[in-house]
C-alpha positions as CSV (number, residue, x, y, z in Angstrom):
1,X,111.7,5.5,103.0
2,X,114.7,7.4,104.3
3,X,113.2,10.8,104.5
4,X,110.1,10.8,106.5
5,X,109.7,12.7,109.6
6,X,112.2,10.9,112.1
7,X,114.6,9.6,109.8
8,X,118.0,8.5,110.9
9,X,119.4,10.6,107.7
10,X,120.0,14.1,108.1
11,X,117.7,15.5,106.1
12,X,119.0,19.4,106.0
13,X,122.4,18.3,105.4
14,X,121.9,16.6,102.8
15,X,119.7,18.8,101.3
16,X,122.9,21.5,101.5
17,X,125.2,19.3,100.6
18,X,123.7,18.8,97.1
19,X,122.1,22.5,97.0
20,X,126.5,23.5,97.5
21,X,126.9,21.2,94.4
22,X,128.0,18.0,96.1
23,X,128.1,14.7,93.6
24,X,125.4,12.3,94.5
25,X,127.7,9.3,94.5
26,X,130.0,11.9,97.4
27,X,126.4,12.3,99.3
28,X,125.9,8.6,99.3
29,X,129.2,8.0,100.8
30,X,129.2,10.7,102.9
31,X,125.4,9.6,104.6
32,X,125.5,5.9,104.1
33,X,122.2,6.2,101.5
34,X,121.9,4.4,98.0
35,X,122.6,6.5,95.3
36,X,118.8,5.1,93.8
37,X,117.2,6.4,97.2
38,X,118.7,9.7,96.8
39,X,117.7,10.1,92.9
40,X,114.6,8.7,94.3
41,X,113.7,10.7,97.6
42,X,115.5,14.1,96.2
43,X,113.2,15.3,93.9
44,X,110.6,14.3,96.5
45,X,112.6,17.7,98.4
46,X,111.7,19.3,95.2
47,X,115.3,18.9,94.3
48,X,116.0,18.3,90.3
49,X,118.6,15.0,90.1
50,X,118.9,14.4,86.4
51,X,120.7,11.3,85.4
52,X,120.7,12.6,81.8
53,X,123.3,15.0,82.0
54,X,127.4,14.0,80.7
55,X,129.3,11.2,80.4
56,X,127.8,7.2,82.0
57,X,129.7,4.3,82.7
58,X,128.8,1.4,80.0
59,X,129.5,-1.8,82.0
60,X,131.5,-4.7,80.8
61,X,129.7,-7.9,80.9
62,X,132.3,-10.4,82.4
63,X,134.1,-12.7,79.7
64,X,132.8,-10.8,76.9
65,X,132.8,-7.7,74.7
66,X,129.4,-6.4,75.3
67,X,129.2,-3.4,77.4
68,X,125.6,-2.7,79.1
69,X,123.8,1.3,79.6
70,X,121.2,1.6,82.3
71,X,118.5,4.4,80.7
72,X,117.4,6.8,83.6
73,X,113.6,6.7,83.9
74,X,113.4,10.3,84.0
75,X,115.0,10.5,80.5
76,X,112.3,8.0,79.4
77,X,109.8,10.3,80.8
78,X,111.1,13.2,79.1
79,X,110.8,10.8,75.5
80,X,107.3,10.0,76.4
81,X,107.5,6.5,77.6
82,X,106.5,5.4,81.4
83,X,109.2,3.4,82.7
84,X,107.1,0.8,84.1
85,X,105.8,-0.4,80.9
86,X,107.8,-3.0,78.8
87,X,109.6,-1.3,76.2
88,X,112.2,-2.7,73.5
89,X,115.2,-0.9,71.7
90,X,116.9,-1.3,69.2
91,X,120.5,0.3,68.2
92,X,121.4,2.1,64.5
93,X,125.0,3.7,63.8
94,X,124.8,7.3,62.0
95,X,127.6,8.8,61.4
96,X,129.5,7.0,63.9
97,X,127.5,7.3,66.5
98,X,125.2,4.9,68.3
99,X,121.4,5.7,68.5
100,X,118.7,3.6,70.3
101,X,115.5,3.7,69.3
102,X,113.0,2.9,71.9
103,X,109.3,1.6,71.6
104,X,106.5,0.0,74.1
105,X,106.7,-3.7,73.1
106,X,103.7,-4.9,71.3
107,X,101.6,-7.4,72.5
């Protein structure tokens, strides 16, 4: 865990860097630290990361057209759902947009 008490990251700057509005990706450069340890550890700092807000990459799956979303587990906390259970989606267009409707998988 990168920010315990003797940690080779600098903890404060860090901490100021995103508190001045820094990108997360920029801090993870700037620090050498996975972007997953800072969403992780952050809020630890009682520091709010949301993954939730704008625009996400949707990644194109070599030699096809399918495109892949990774869904933030603090957006599934905010639907309800714990992110370590096994859950299942499944995608409807309205109005030209995509929605994903997610649900625990049933035994």
């Amino acid at each position: 865990m990168p920010f315990k008490k003797g940690s080779r990251f600098p903890l404060d700057q860090i901490i100021s860097d995103y508190k001045q509005g820094m990108p997360i990706e920029k801090i993870s450069k700037k620090y050498g630290i996975s972007v997953s340890s800072l969403y992780y550890h952050l809020p630890e700092q009682g520091l709010i990361c949301s993954h939730g807000e704008g625009w996400h990459k949707l990644i194109n799956v070599p030699h096809s057209q399918t495109r892949l979303i990774s869904i933030p587990s603090s957006l599934l906390r905010d639907a309800g759902f714990d992110p370590a259970d096994e859950l299942v989606g499944k995608w409807h267009v309205r109005r030209q947009k995509l929605i994903l409707e997610i649900k625990r998988k049933e035994d």
